[in-house]
DOGUSE-721483 format. One record per residue (C-alpha): residue number from 1; residue in one letter; x negated, y negated, z negated. Coordinates in Angstrom, 2 decimals, decimal comma, always signed. Layout:
% DOGUSE-721483
NODE  n  res  x  y  z
NODE  NUM  A  X  Y  Z
...
END
This chain:
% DOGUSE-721483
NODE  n  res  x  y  z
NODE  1  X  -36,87  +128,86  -77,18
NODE  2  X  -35,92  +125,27  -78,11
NODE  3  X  -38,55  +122,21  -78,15
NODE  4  X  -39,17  +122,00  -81,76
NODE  5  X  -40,33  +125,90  -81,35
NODE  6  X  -42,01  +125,75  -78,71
NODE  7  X  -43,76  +122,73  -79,91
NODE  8  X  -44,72  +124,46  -83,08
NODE  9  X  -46,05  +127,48  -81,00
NODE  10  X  -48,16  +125,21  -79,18
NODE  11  X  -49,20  +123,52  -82,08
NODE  12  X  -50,78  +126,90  -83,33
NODE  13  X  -52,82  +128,20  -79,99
NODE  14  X  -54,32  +124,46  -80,90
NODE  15  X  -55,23  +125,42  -84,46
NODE  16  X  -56,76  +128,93  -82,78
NODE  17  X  -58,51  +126,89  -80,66
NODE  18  X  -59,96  +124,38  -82,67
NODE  19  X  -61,05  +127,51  -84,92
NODE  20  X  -62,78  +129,26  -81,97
NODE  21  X  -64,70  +126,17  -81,50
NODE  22  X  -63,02  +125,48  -78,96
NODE  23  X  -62,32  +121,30  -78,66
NODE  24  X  -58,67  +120,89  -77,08
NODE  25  X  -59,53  +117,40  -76,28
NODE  26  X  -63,20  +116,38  -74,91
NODE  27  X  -64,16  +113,37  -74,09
NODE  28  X  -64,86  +113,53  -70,18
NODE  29  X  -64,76  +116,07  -67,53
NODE  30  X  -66,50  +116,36  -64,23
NODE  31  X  -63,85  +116,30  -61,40
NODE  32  X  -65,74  +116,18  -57,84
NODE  33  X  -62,41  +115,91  -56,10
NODE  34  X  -58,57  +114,88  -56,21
NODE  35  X  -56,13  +117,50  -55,23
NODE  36  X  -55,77  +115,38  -51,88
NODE  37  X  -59,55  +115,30  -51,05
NODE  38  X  -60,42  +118,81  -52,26
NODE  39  X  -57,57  +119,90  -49,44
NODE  40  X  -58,97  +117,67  -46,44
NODE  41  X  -62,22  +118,79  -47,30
NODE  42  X  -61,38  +122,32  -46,54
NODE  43  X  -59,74  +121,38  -43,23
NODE  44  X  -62,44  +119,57  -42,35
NODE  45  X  -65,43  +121,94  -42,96
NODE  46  X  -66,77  +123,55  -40,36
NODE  47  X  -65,46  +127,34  -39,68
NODE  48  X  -67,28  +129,87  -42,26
NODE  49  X  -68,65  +126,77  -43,82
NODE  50  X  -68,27  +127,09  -48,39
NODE  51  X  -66,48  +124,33  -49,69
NODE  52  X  -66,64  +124,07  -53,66
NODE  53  X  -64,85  +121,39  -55,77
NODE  54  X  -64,23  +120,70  -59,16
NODE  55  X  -60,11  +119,80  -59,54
NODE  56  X  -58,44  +118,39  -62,55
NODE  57  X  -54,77  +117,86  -63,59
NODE  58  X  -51,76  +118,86  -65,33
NODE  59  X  -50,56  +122,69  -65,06
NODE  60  X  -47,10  +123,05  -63,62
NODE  61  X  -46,77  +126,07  -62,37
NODE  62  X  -48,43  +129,81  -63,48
NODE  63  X  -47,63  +133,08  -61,90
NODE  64  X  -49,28  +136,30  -63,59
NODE  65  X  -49,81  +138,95  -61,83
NODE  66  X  -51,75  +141,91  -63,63
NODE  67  X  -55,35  +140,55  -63,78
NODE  68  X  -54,78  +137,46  -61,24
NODE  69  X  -52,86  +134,41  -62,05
NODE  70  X  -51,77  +131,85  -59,58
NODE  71  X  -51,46  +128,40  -60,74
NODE  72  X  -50,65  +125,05  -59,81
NODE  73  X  -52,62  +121,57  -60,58
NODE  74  X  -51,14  +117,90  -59,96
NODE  75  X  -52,83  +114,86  -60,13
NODE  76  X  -51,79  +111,26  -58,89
NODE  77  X  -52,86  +112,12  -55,64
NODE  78  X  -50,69  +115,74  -55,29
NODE  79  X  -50,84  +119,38  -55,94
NODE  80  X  -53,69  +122,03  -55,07
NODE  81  X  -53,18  +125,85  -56,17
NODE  82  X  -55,81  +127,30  -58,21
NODE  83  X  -56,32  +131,70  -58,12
NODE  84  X  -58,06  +133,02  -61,72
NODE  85  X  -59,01  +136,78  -61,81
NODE  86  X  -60,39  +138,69  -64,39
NODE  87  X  -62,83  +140,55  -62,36
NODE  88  X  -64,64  +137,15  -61,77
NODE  89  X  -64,63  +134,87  -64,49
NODE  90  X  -63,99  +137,71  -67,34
NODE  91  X  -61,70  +139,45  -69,52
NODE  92  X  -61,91  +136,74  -72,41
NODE  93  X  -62,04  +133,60  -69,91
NODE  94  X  -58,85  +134,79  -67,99
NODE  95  X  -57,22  +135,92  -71,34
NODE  96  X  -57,69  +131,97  -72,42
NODE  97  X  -56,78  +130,87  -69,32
NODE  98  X  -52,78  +132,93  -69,23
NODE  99  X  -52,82  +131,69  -73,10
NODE  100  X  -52,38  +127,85  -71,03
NODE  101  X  -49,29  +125,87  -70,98
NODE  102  X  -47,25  +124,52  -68,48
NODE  103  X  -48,15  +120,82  -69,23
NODE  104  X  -51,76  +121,67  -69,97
NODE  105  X  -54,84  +119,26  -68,87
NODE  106  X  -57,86  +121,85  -67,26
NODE  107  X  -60,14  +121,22  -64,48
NODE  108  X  -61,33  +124,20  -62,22
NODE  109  X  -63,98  +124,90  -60,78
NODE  110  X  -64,46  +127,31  -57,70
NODE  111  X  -64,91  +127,64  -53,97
NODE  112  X  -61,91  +126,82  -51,85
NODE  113  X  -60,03  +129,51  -49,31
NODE  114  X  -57,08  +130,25  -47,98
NODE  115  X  -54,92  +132,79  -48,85
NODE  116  X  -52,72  +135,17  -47,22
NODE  117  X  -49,68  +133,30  -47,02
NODE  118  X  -51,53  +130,04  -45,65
NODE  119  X  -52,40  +128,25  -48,76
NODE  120  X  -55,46  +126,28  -49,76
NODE  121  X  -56,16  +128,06  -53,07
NODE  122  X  -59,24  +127,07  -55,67
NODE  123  X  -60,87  +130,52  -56,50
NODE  124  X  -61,76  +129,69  -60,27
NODE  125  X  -65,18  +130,25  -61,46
NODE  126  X  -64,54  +128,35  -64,87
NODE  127  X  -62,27  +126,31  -66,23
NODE  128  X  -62,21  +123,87  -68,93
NODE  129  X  -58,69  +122,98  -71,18
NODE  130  X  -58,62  +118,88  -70,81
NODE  131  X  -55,86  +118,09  -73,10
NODE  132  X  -53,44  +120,60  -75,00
NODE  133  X  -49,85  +119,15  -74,13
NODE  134  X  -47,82  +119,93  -77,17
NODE  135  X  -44,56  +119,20  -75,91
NODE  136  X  -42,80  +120,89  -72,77
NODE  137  X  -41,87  +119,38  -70,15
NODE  138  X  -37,90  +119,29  -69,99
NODE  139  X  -36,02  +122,26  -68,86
NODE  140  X  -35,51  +121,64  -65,20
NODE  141  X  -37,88  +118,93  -64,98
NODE  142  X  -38,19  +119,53  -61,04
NODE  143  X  -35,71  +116,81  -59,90
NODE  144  X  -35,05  +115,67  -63,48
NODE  145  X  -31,68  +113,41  -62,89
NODE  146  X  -30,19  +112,03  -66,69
NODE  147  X  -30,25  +108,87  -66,49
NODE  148  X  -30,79  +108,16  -70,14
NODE  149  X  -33,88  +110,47  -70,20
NODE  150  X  -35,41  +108,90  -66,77
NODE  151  X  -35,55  +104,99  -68,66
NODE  152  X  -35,97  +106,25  -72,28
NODE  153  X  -39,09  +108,68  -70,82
NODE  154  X  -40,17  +107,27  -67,85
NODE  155  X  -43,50  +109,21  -68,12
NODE  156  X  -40,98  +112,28  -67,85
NODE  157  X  -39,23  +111,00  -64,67
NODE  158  X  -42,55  +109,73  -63,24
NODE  159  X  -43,78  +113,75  -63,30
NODE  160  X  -40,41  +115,16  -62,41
NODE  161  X  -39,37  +112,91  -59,78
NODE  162  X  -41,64  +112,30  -56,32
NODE  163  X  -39,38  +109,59  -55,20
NODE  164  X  -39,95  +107,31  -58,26
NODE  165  X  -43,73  +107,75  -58,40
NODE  166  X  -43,04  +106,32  -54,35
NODE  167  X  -40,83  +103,71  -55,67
NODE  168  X  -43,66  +102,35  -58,08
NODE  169  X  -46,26  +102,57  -55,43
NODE  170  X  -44,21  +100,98  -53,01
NODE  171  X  -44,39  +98,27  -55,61
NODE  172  X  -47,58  +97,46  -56,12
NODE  173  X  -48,14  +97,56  -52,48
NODE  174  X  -45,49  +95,01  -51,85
NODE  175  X  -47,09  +92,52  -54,40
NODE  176  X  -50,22  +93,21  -52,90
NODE  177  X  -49,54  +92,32  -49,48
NODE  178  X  -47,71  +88,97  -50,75
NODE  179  X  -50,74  +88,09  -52,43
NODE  180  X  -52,76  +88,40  -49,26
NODE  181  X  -50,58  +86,85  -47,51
NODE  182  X  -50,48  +83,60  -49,50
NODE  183  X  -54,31  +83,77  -49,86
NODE  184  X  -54,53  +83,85  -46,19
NODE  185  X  -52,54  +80,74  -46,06
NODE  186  X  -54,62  +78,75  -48,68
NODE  187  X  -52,84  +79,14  -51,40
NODE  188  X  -54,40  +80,06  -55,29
NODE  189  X  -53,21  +82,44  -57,74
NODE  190  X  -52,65  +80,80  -61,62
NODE  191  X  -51,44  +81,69  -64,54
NODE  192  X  -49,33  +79,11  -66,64
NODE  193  X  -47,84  +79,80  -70,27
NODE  194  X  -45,42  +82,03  -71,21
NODE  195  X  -45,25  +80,40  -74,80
NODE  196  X  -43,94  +77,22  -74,07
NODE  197  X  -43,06  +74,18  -76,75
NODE  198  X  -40,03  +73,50  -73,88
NODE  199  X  -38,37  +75,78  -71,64
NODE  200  X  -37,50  +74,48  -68,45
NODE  201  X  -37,57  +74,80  -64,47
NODE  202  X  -34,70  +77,07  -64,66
NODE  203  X  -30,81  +77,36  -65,61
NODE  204  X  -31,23  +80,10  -68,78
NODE  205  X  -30,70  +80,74  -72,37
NODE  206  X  -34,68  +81,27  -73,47
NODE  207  X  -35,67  +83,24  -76,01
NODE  208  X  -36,87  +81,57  -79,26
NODE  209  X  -39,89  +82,72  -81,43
NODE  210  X  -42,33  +80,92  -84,09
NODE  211  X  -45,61  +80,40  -84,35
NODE  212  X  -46,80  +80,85  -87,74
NODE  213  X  -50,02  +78,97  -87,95
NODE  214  X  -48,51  +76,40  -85,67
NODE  215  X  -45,15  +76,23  -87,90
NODE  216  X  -43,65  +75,61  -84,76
NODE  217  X  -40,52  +77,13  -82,51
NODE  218  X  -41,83  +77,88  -79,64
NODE  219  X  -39,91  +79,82  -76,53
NODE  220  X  -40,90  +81,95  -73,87
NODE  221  X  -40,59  +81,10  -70,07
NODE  222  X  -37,90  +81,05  -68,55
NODE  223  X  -39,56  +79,84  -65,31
NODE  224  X  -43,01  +78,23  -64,79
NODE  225  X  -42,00  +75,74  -62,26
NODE  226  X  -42,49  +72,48  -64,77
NODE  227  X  -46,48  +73,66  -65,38
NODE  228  X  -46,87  +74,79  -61,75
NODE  229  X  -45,97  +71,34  -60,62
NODE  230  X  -48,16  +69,75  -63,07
NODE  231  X  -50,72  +71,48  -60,55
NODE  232  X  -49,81  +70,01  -57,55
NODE  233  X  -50,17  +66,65  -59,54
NODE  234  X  -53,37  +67,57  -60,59
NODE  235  X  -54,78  +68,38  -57,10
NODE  236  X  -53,94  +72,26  -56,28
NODE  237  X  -51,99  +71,80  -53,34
NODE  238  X  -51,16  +75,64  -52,55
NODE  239  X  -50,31  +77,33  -55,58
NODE  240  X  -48,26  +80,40  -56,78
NODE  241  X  -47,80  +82,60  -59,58
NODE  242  X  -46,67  +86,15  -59,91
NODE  243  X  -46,08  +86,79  -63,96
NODE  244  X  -42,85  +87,85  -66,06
NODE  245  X  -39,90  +85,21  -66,37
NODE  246  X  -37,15  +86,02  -69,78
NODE  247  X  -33,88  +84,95  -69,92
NODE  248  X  -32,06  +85,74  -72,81
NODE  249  X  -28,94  +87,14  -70,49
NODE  250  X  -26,50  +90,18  -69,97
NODE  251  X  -28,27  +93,39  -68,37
NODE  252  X  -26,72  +94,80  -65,05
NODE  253  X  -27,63  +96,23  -61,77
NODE  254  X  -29,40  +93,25  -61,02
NODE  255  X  -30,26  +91,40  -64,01
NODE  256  X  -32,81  +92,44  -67,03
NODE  257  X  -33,78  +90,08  -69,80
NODE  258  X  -37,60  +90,90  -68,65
NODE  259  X  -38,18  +90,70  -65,24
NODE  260  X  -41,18  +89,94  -62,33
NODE  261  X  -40,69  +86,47  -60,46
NODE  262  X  -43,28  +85,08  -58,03
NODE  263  X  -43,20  +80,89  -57,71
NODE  264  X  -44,81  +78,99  -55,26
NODE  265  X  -45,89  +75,06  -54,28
NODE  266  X  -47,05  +73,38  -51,42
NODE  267  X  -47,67  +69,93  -51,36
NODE  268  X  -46,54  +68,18  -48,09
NODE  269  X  -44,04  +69,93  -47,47
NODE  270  X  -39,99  +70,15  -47,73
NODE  271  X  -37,57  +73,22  -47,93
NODE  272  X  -37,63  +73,57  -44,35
NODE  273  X  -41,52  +74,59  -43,92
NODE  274  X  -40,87  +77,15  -47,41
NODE  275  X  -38,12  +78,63  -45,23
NODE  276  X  -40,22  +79,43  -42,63
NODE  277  X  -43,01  +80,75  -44,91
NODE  278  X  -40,59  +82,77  -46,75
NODE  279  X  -39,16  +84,37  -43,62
NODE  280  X  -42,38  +84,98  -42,44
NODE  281  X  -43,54  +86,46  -45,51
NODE  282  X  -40,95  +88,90  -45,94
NODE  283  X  -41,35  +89,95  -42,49
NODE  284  X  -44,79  +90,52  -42,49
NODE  285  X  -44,61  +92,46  -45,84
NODE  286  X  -42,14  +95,03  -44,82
NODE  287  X  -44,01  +95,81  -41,83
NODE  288  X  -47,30  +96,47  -43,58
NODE  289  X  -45,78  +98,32  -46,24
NODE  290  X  -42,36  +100,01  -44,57
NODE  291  X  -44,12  +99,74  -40,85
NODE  292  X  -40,94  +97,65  -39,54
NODE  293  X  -39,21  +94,64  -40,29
NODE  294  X  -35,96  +96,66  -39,98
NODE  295  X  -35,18  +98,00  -43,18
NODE  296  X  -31,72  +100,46  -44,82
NODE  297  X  -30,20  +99,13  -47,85
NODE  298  X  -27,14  +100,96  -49,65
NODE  299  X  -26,18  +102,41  -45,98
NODE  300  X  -26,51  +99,08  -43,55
NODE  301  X  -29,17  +97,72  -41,46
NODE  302  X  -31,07  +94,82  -42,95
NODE  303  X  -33,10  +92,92  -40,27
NODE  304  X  -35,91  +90,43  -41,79
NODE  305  X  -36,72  +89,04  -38,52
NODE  306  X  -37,20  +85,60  -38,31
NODE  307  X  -35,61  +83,22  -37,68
NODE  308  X  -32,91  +83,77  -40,29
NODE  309  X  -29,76  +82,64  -40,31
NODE  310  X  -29,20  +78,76  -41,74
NODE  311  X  -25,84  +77,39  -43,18
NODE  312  X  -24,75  +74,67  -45,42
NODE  313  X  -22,94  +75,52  -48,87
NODE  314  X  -20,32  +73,31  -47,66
NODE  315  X  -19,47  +75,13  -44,02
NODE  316  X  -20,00  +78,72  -45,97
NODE  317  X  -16,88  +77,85  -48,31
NODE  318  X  -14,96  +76,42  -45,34
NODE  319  X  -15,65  +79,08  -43,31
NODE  320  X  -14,42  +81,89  -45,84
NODE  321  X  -12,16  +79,92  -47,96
NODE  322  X  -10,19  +77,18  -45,71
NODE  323  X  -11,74  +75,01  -48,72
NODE  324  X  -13,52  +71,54  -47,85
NODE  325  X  -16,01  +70,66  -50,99
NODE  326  X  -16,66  +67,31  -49,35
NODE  327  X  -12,59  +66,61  -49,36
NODE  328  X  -11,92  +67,98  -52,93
NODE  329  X  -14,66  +66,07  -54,13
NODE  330  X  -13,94  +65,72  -57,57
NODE  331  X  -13,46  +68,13  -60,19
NODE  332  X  -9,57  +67,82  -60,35
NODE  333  X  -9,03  +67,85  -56,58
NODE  334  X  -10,92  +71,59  -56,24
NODE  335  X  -10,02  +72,93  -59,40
NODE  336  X  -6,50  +71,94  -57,69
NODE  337  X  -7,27  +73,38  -54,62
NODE  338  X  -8,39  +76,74  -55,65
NODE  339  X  -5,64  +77,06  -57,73
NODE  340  X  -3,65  +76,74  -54,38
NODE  341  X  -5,72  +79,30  -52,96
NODE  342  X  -4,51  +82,07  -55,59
NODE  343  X  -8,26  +81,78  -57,09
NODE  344  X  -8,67  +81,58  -60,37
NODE  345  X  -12,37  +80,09  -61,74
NODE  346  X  -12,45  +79,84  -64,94
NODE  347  X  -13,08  +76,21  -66,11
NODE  348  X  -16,64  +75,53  -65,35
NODE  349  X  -18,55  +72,44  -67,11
NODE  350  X  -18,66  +70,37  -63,64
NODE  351  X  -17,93  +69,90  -60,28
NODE  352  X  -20,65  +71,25  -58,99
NODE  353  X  -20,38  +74,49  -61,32
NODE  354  X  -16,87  +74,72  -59,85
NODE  355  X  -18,36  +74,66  -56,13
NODE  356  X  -20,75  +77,25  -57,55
NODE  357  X  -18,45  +79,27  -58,65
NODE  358  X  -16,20  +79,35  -55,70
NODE  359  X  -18,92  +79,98  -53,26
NODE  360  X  -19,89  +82,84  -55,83
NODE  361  X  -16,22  +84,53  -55,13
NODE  362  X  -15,46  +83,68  -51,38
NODE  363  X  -19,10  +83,79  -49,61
NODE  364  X  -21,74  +85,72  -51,65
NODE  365  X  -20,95  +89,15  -50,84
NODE  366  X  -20,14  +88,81  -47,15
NODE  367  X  -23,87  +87,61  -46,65
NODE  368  X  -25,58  +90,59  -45,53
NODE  369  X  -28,17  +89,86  -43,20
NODE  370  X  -30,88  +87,51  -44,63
NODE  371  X  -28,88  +83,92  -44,67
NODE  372  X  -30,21  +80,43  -46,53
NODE  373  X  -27,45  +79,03  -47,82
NODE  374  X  -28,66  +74,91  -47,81
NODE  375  X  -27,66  +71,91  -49,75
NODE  376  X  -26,38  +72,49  -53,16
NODE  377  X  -24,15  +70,12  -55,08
NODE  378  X  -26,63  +67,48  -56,97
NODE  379  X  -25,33  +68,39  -60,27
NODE  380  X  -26,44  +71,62  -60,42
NODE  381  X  -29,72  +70,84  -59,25
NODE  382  X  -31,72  +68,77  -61,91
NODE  383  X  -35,09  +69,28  -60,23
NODE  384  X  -34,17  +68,32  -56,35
NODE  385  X  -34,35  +65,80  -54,00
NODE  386  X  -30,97  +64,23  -52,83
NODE  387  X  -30,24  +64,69  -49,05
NODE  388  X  -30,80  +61,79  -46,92
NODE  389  X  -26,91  +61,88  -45,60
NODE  390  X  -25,43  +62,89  -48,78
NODE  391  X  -26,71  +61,61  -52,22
NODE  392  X  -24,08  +64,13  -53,66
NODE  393  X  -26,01  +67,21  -52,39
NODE  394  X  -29,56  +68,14  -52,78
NODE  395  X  -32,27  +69,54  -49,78
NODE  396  X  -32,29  +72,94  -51,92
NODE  397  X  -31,56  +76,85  -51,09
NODE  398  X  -31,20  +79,62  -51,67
NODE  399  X  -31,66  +83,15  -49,71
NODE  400  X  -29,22  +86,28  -49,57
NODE  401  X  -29,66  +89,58  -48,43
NODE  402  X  -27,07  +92,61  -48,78
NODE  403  X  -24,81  +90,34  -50,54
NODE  404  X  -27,37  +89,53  -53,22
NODE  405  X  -29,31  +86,58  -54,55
NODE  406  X  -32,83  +86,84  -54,29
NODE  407  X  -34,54  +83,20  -54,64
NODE  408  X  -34,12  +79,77  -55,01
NODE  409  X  -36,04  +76,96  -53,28
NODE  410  X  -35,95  +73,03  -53,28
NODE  411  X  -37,99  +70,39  -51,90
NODE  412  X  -38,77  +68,73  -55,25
NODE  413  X  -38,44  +66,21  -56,62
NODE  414  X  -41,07  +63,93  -57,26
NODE  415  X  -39,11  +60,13  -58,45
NODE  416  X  -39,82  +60,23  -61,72
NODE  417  X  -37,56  +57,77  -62,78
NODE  418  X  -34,70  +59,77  -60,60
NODE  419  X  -36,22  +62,75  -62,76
NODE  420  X  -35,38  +60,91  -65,80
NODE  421  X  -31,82  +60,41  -64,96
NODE  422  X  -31,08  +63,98  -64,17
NODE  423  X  -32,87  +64,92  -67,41
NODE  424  X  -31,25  +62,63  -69,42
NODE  425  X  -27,75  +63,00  -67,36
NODE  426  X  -28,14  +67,06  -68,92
NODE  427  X  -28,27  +65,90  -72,39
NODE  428  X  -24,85  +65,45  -73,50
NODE  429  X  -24,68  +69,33  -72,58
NODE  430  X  -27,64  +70,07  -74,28
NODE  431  X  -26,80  +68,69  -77,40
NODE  432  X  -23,38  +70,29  -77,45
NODE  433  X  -25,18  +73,78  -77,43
NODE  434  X  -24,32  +73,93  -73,51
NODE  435  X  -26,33  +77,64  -73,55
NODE  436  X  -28,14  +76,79  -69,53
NODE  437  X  -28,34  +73,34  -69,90
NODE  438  X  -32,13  +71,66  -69,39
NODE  439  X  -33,62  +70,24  -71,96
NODE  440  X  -35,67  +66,80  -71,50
NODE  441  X  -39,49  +67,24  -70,98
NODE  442  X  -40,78  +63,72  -71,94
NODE  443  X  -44,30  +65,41  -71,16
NODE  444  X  -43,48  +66,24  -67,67
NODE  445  X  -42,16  +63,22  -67,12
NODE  446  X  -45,44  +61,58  -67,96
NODE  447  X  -47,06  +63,91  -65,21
NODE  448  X  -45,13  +62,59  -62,80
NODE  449  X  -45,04  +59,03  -63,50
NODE  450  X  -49,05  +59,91  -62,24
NODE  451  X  -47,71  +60,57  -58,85
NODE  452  X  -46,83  +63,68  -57,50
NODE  453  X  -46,79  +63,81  -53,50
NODE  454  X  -43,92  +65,47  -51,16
NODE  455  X  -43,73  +69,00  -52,38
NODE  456  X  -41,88  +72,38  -51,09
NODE  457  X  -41,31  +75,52  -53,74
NODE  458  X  -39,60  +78,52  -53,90
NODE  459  X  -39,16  +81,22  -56,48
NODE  460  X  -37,63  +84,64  -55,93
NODE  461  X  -37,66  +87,91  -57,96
NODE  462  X  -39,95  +90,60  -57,31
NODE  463  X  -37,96  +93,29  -58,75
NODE  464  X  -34,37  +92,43  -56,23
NODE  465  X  -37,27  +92,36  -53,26
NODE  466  X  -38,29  +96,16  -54,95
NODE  467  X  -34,87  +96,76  -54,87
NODE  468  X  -34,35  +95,97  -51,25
NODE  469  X  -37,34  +97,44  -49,81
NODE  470  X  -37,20  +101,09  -51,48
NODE  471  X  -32,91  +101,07  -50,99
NODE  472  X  -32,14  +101,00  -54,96
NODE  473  X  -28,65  +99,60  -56,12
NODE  474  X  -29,93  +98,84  -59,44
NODE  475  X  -32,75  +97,34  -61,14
NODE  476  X  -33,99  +99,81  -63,69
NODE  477  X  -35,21  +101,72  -61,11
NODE  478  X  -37,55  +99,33  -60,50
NODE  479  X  -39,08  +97,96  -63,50
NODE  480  X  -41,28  +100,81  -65,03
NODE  481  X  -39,44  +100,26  -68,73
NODE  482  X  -36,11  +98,47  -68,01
NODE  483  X  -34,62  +97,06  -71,06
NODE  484  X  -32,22  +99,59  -73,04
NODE  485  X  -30,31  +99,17  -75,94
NODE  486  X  -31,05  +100,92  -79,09
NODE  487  X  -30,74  +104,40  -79,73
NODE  488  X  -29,16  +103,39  -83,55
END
């Protein structure tokens, strides 16, 4: 029987119902336990002790036999099996009850025992239909595995598939135990826009909407590092924010146009202390929610032990190319030199983009084992503060695990004037419709002409540290609704 018919078949036990009196849909129901509690409950009692419970869930499995039907109930926190007979509950309740479908809502009520072949069973007394699922469930829907049907219908994969549901706990468990352990450290949780007159804080195309009753363009975030640091100016000297970043980008493994990013600032501090909060954090997370700091990604061994592993931009390229940034320090010299090399680039907008680029092909995806790679060329780095030795290079980094990119950190910036420069240094770009260039944000200028004291931050993506904790190559498996493209 296809869907369609079966859904009209369903759709006319619900008329019979609803003409019996019966309401397929009531407003509440009385469950005393989940499947998980009704089962300890029984192991628990004491022997020849009576253990009734009242379960609720969705109906996935029904086995008639004669006048007894076996059954199975699931609920978020598992499965219990539930035993009607006619002999107890009566001819016309246990006629209505074989009339359910697999997808059905009903709670049950009933003492629990355990039947011959081991299994914690709910003998039913009564029953009551919860919600009249009109649909099936897809054929197959044990282990349910097309791709298309698992993003599209997530609710779908999210019953079929035990391993996801894991994945999305796993989750929410890993953003909880960041959040306690920045609270522990004295940091507070905001929440800055995500319509913003300016984007900023990031290198991104935005996305552009308008505000009608503003008659204004207005863009959402592309990162919330400009408001966060208005913060620090304003007094909050420990913040962070967990919210949704958009970048109007390709989608891939590891990119999606929506995604979860967590930012963080700490006043007195430089890109040294946020690397050894971030490798302490990550640490500490995977062992309360994996119970080690010794994880398996994509078949190797990732250890998050601290201390992790520190090298400059400039010694990664040597090391893997042969190529000295600091010698072929203009933008002829390494576009020269990695010609030289057999490497071909592209024709990036600077020298810095270049270096980018060529640390991109010759470093990135031998970096396996958590590494900060440290001082980034200046001119990709708008919002950091030069190196002491170097004005050419910023104190910035950012973090690699399993030859991926998972955050970004500087100590900041806080000249103002300097800030000006690098804004207005970006312009030219801007104006010429440079698609990641950053536009000027006279406003946050004016916050830090105020005075804004030494300051450490970092930003990484929740849903690459998802990723790397539950051992999934690409990012739709993370994000609940990934972004897809249109059926039409």
């Amino acid at each position: 029987m296809s869907d369609l018919d079966q859904r009209g078949q369903r759709i006319a036990k619900l008329a019979q119902l609803r003409a019996a009196g019966v309401d397929p849909y009531p407003p509440r129901c009385q469950r005393s336990h989940t499947a998980a509690e009704a089962l300890a409950a029984f192991e628990q009692a004491a022997e020849g002790q009576e253990v009734r419970v009242c379960v609720a869930g969705r109906l996935i499995s029904q086995r008639l036999m004669g006048k007894t039907t076996f059954a199975h109930l699931a609920d978020g926190s598992g499965r219990i099996q539930v035993m009607a007979r006619q002999d107890l509950i009566g001819e016309a309740a246990y006629q209505a009850f074989k009339e359910l479908d697999l997808a059905d809502f009903i709670n049950v009520n009933g003492k629990l025992f355990r039947t011959r072949t081991g299994e914690v069973t709910v003998l039913v007394d009564s029953f009551q239909l919860l919600a009249k699922a009109l649909r099936p469930l897809p054929e197959k829907w044990h282990g349910l595995r097309d791709t298309e049907t698992r993003y599209r219908q997530r609710y779908l994969d999210l019953i079929a598939n035990e391993e996801v549901r894991h994945i999305f706990l796993t989750r929410t468990r890993i953003i909880s135990a960041i959040r306690r352990f920045l609270d522990a450290r004295g940091f507070i949780e905001v929440e800055t826009p995500i319509l913003q007159p300016l984007y900023g804080g990031a290198a991104a195309q935005p996305f552009t909407t308008h505000h009608n009753a503003l008659d204004q363009t207005l863009y959402l975030r592309i990162a919330d590092e400009l408001y966060l640091k208005r913060l620090i100016i304003g007094g909050f000297e420990r913040v962070y924010e967990i919210g949704h970043n958009f970048r109007n980008e390709g989608i891939s493994t590891r990119h999606n146009p929506e995604f979860t990013a967590i930012e963080l600032y700490q006043a007195y501090a430089d890109y040294n202390d946020i690397m050894a909060l971030l490798e302490e954090l990550y640490a500490e997370v995977a062992q309360e929610v994996l119970g080690s700091s010794v994880l398996q990604y994509q078949g190797q061994l990732i250890d998050l032990t601290p201390p992790w592993r520190r090298i400059s931009m400039r010694q990664a390229i040597l090391d893997a190319s042969g190529i000295d940034i600091l010698e072929a320090d203009t933008y002829d010299k390494l576009a020269a030199a990695t010609q030289a090399h057999g490497l071909n680039l592209g024709k990036p907008a600077n020298w810095g983009k270049l270096v980018e680029k060529l640390f991109e092909e010759t470093v990135e995806p031998s970096l396996v084992q958590p590494t900060y790679i440290t001082e980034f060329p200046l001119d990709i780095s708008p919002l950091a503060k030069k190196t002491p030795a170097d004005p050419m290079f910023v104190e910035r980094f950012e973090f690699f695990i399993a030859g991926m990119e998972c955050g970004n950190a500087f100590t900041e910036l806080n000249d103002p004037l300097d800030q000006r420069e690098r804004f207005q240094a970006t312009q030219q770009d801007f104006k010429s419709g440079e698609d990641e260039a950053h536009p000027l944000d006279e406003d946050f200028i004016i916050a830090m002409e105020h005075g804004m004291p030494p300051t450490g931050g970092l930003g990484w993506g929740i849903d690459r540290m998802v990723m790397l904790f539950t051992d999934q190559a690409s990012i739709r498996e993370v994000i609940l609704f990934p972004q897809l493209r249109s059926r039409d």
